[in-house]
Every structure is written in C-alpha cells, then in structure tokens.
N, CA, C and O atoms as a GROMACS GRO file, in nm:
protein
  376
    1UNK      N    1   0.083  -0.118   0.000
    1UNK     CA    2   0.000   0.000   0.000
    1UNK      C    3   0.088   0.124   0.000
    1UNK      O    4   0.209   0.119   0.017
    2UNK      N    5   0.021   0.234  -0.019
    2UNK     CA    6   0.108   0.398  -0.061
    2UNK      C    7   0.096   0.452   0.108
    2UNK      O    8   0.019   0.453   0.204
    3UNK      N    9   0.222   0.491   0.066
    3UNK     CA   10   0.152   0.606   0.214
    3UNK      C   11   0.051   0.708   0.216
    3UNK      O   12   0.023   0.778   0.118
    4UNK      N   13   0.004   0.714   0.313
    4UNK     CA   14  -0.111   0.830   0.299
    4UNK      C   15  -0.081   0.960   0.279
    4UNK      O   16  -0.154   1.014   0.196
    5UNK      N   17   0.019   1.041   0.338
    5UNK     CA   18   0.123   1.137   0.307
    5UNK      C   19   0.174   1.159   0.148
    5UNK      O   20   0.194   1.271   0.101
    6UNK      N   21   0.187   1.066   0.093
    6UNK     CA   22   0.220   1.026  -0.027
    6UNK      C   23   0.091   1.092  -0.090
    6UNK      O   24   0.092   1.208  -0.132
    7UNK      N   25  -0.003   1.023  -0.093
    7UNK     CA   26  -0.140   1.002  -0.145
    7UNK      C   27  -0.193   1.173  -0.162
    7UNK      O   28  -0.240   1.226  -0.262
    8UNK      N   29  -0.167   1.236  -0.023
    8UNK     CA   30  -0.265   1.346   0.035
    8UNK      C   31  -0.145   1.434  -0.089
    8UNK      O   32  -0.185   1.535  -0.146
    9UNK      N   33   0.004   1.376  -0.118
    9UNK     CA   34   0.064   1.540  -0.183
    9UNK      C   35   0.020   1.515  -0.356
    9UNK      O   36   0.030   1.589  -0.454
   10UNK      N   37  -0.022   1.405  -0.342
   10UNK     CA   38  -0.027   1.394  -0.525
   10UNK      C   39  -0.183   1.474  -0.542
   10UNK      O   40  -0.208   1.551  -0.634
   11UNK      N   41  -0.283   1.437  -0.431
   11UNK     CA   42  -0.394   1.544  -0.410
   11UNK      C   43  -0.397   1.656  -0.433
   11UNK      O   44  -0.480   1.698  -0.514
   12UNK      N   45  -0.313   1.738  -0.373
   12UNK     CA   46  -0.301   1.864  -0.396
   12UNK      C   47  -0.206   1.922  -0.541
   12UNK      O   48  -0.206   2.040  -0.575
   13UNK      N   49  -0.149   1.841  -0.594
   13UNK     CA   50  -0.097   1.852  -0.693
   13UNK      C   51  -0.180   1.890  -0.807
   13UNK      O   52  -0.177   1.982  -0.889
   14UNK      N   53  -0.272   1.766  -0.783
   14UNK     CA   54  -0.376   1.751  -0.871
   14UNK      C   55  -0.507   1.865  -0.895
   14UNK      O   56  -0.566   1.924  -0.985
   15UNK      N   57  -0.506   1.856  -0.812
   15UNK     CA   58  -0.618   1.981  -0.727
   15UNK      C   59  -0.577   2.150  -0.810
   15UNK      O   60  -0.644   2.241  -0.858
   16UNK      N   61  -0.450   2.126  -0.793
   16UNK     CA   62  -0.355   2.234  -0.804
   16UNK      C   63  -0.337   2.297  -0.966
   16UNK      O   64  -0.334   2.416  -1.000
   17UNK      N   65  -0.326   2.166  -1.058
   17UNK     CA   66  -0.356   2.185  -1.163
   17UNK      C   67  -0.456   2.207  -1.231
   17UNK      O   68  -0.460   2.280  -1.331
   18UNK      N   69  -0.587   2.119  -1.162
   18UNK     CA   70  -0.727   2.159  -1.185
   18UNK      C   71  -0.769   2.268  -1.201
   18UNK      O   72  -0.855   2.275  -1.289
   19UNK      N   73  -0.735   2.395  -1.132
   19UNK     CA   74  -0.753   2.494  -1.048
   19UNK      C   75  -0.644   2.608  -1.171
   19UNK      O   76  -0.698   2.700  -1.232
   20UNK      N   77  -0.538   2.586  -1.181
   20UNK     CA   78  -0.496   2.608  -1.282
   20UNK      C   79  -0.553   2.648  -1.437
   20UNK      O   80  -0.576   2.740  -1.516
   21UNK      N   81  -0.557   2.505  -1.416
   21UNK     CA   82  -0.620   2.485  -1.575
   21UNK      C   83  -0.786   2.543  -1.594
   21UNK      O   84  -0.833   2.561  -1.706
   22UNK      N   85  -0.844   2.563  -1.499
   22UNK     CA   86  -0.946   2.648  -1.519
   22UNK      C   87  -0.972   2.795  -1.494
   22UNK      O   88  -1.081   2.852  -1.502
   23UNK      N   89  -0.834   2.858  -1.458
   23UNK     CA   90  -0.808   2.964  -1.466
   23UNK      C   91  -0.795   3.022  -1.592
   23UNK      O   92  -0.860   3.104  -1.656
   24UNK      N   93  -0.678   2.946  -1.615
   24UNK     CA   94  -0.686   3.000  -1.756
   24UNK      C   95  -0.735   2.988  -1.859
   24UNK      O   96  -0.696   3.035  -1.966
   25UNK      N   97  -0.869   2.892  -1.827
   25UNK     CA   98  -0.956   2.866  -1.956
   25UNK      C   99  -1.036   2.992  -1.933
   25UNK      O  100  -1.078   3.048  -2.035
   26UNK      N  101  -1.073   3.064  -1.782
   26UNK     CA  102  -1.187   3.195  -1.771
   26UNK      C  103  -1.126   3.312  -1.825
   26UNK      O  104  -1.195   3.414  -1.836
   27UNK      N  105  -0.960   3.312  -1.874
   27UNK     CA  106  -0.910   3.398  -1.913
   27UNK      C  107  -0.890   3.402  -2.053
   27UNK      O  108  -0.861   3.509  -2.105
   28UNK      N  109  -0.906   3.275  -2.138
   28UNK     CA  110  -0.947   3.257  -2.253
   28UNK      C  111  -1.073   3.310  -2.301
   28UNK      O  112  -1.087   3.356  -2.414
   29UNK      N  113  -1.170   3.302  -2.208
   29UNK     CA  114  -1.309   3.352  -2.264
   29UNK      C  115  -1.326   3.516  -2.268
   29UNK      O  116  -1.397   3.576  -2.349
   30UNK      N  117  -1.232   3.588  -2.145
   30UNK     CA  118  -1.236   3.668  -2.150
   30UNK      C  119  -1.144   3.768  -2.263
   30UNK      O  120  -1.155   3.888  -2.284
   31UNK      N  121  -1.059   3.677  -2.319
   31UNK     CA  122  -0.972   3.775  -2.467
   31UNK      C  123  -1.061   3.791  -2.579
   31UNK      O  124  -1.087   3.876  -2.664
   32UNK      N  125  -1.112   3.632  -2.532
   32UNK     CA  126  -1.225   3.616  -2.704
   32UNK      C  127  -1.384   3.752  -2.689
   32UNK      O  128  -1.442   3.815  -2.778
   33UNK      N  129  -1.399   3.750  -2.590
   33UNK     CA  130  -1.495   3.843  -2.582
   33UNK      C  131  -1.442   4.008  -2.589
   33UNK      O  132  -1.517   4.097  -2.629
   34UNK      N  133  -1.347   4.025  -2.558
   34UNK     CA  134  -1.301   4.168  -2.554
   34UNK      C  135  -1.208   4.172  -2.742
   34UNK      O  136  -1.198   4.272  -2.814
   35UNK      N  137  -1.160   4.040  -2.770
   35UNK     CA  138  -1.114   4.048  -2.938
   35UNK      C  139  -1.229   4.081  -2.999
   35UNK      O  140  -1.222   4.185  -3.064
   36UNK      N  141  -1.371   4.004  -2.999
   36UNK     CA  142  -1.492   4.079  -3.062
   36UNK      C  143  -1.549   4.184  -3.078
   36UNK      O  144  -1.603   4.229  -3.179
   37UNK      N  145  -1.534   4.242  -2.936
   37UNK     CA  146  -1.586   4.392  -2.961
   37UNK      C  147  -1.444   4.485  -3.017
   37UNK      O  148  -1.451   4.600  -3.061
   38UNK      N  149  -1.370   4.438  -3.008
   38UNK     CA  150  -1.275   4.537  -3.056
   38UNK      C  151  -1.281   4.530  -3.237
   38UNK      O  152  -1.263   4.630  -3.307
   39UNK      N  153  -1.303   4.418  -3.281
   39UNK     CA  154  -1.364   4.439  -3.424
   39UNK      C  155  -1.523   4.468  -3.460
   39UNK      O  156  -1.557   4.530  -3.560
   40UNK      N  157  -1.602   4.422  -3.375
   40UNK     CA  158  -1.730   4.519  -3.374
   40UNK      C  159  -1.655   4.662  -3.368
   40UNK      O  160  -1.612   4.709  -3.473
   41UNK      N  161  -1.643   4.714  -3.277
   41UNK     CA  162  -1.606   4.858  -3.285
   41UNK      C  163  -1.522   4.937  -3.368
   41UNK      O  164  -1.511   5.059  -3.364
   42UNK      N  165  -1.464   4.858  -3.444
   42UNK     CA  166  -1.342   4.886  -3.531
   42UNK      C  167  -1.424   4.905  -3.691
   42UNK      O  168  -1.418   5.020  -3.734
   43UNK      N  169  -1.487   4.821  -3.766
   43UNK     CA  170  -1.616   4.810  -3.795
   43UNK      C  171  -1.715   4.908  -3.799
   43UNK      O  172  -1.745   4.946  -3.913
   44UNK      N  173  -1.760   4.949  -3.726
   44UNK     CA  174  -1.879   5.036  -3.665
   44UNK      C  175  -1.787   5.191  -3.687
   44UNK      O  176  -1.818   5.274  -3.773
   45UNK      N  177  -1.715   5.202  -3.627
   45UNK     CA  178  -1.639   5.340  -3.624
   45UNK      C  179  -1.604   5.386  -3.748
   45UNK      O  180  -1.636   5.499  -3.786
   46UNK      N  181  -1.514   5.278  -3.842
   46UNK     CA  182  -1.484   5.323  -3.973
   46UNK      C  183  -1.612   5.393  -4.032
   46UNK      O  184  -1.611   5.498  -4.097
   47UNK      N  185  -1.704   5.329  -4.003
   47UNK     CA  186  -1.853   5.352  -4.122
   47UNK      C  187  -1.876   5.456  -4.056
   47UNK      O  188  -1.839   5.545  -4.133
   48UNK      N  189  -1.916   5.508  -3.955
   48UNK     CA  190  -1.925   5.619  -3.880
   48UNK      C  191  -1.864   5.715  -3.947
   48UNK      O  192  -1.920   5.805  -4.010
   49UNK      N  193  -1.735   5.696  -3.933
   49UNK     CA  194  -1.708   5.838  -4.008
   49UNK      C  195  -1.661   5.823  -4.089
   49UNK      O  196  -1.573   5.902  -4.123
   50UNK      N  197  -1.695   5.703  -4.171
   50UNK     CA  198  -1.710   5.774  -4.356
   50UNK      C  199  -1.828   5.856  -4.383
   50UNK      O  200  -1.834   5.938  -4.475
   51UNK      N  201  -1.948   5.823  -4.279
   51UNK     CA  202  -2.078   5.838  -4.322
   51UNK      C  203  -2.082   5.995  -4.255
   51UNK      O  204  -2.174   6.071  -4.283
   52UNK      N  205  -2.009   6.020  -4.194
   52UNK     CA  206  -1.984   6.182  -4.119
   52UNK      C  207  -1.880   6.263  -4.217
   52UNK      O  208  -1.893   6.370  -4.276
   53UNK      N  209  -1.799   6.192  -4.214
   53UNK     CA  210  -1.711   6.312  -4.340
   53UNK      C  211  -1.798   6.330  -4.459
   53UNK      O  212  -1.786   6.446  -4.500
   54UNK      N  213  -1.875   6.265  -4.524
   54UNK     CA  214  -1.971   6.232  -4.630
   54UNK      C  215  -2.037   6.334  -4.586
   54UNK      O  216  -1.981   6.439  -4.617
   55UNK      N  217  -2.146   6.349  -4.519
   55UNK     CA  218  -2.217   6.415  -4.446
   55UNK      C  219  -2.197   6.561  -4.439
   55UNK      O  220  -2.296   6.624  -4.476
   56UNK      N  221  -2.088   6.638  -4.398
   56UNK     CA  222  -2.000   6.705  -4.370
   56UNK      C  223  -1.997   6.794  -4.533
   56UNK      O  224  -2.041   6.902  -4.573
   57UNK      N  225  -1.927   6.689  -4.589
   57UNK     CA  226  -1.899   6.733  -4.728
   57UNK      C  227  -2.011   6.775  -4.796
   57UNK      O  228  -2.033   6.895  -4.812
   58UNK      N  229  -2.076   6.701  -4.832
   58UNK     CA  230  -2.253   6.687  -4.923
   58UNK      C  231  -2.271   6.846  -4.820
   58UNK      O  232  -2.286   6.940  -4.898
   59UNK      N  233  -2.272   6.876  -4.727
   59UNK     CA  234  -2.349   7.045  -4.643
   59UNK      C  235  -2.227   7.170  -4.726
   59UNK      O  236  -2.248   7.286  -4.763
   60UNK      N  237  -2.122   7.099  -4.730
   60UNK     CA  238  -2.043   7.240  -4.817
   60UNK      C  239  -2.069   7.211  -4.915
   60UNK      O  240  -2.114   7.311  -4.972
   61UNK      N  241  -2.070   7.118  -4.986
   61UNK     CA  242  -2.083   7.088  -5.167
   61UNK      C  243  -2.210   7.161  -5.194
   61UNK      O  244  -2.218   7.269  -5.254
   62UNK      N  245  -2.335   7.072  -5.131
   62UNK     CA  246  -2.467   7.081  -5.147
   62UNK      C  247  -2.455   6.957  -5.276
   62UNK      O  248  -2.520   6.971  -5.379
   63UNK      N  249  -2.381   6.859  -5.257
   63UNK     CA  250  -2.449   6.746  -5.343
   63UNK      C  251  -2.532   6.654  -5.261
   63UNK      O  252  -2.563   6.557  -5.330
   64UNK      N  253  -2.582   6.647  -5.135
   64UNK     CA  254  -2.670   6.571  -5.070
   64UNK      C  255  -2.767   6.476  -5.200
   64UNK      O  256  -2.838   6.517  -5.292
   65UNK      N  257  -2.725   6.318  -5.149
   65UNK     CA  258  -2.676   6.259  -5.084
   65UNK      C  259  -2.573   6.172  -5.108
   65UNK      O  260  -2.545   6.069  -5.048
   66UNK      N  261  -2.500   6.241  -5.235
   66UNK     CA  262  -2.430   6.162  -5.334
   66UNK      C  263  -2.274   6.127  -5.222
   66UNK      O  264  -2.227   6.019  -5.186
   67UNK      N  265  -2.243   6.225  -5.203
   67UNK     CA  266  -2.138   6.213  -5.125
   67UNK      C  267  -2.130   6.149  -5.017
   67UNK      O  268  -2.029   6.081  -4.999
   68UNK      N  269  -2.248   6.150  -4.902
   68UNK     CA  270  -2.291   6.044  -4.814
   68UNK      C  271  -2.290   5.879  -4.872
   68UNK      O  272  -2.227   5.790  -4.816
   69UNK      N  273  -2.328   5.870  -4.928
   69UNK     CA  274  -2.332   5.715  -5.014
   69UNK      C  275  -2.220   5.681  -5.027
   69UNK      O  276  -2.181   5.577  -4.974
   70UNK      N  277  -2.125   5.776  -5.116
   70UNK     CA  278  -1.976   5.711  -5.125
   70UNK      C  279  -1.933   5.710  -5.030
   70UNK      O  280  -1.880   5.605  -4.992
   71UNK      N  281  -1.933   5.822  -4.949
   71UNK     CA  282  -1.847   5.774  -4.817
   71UNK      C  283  -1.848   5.677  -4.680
   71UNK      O  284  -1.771   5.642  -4.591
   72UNK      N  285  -2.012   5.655  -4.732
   72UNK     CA  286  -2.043   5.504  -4.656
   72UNK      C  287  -1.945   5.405  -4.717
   72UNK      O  288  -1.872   5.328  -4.656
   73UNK      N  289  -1.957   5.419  -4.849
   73UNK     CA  290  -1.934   5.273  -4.852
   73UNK      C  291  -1.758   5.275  -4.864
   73UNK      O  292  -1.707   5.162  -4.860
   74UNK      N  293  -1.688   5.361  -4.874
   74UNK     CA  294  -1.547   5.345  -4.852
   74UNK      C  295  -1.524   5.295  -4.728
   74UNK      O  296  -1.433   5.213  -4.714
   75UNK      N  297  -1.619   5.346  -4.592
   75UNK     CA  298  -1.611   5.350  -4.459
   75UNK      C  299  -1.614   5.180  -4.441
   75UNK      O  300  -1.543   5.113  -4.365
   76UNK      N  301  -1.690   5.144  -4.510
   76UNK     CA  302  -1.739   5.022  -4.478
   76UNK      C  303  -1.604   4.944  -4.528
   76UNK      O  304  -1.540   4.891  -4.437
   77UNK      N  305  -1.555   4.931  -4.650
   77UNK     CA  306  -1.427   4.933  -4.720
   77UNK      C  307  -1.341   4.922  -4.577
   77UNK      O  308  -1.306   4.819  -4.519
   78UNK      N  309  -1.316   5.079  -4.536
   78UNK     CA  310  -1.176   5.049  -4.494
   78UNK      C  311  -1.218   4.995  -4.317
   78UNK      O  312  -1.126   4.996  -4.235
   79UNK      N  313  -1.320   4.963  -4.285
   79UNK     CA  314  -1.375   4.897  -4.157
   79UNK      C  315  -1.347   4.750  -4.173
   79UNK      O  316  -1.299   4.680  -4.082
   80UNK      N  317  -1.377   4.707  -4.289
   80UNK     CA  318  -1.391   4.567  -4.300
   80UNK      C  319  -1.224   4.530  -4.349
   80UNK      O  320  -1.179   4.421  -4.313
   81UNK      N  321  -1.137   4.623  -4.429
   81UNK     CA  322  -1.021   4.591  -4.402
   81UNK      C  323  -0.970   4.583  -4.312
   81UNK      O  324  -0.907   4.477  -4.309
   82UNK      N  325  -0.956   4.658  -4.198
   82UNK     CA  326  -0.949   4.698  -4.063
   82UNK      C  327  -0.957   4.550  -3.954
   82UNK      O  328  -0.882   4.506  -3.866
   83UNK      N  329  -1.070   4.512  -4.004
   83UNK     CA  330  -1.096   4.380  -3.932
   83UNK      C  331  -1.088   4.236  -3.983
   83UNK      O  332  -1.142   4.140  -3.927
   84UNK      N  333  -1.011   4.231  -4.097
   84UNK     CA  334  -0.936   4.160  -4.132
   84UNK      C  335  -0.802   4.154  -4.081
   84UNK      O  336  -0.740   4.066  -4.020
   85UNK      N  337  -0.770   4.277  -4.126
   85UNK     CA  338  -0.590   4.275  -4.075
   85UNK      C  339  -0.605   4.281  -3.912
   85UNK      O  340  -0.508   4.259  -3.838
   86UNK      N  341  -0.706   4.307  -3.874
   86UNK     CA  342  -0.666   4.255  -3.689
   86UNK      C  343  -0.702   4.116  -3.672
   86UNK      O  344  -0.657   4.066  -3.570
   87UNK      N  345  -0.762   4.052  -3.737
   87UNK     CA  346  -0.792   3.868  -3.714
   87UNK      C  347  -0.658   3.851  -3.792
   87UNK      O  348  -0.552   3.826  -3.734
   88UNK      N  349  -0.665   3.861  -3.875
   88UNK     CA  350  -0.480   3.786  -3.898
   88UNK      C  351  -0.383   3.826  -3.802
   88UNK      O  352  -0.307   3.737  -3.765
   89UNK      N  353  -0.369   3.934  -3.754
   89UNK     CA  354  -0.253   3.982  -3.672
   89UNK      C  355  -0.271   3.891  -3.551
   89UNK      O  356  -0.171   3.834  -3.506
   90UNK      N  357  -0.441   3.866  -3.470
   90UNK     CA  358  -0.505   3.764  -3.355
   90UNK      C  359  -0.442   3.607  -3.379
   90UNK      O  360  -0.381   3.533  -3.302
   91UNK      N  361  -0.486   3.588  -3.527
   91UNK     CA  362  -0.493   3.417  -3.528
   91UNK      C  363  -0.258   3.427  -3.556
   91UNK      O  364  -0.188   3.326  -3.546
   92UNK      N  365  -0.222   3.514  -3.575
   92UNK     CA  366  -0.055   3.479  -3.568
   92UNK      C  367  -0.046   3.464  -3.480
   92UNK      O  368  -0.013   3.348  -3.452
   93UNK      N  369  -0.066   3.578  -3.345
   93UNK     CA  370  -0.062   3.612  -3.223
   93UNK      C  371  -0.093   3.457  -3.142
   93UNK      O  372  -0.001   3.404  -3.080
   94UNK      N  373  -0.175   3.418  -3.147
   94UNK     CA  374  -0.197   3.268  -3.137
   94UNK      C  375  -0.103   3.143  -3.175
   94UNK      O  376  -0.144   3.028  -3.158
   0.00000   0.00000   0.00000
C-alpha cells in the first residue's frame, strides 16, 4: 500500500492543476470576448465616419446625398479591411 502522506501530496498537486487549468480557460473567454468587440467597434467606427465626413462634405458641396453614399461605402471598405488585418494579426498572435 502507498503512504497516505504520499497520497494526500499527489492530491493537492492535482487539485492544483485543476484549479490552474481552469483559470486560464476563464481567461481565454475573456480575450475572445473583448477580441470581438474590438472588431465590432473597429467596424462600426470606420462607417461612422465615412458616413460623417460624407455628411460634412454633401453640407459644403450641397451634393446631398451623393457624397454620403460614397463615403459610406469606402467606410465600410476600410472597416472591413481593418478587421481583417486585426484577425490575422489575432490568429498569428496565437
């Protein structure tokens, strides 16, 4: 038979890693949730202010709403590039 002493340190070993290892799985969930909004927001912002400089412009031009339109959609353009090149930079980082 093992000693009990024996027994009780492989316990806490074990215990030890358990405890561990589910640490850093709650800290996994928490990158993946804060990596999302940072491309939601990354996303969202570009279009924002394409759709504001657009905006902006079309009131001095007076071409309303031609200029708004394009500058949505560049916004959207350089948002969605934006959040590409940060998932590649994530999944290297990985």
């Amino acid at each position: 038979m093992t000693n009990p002493e024996d027994l009780k340190t492989r316990l806490k070993i074990a215990r030890s890693k358990i405890k561990n290892q589910m640490l850093s799985e709650r800290d996994k969930k928490g990158s993946f949730m804060g990596s999302a909004f940072k491309l939601g927001t990354e996303l969202v912002a570009a279009v924002g202010v394409g759709t504001i400089i657009g905006f902006i412009l079309d009131s001095w031009f007076g071409t309303k709403p031609w200029l708004i339109i394009i500058f949505f959609f560049l916004g959207a353009a350089a948002g969605m590039l934006n959040v590409i090149k940060a998932a590649n930079k994530m999944q290297k980082d990985d």
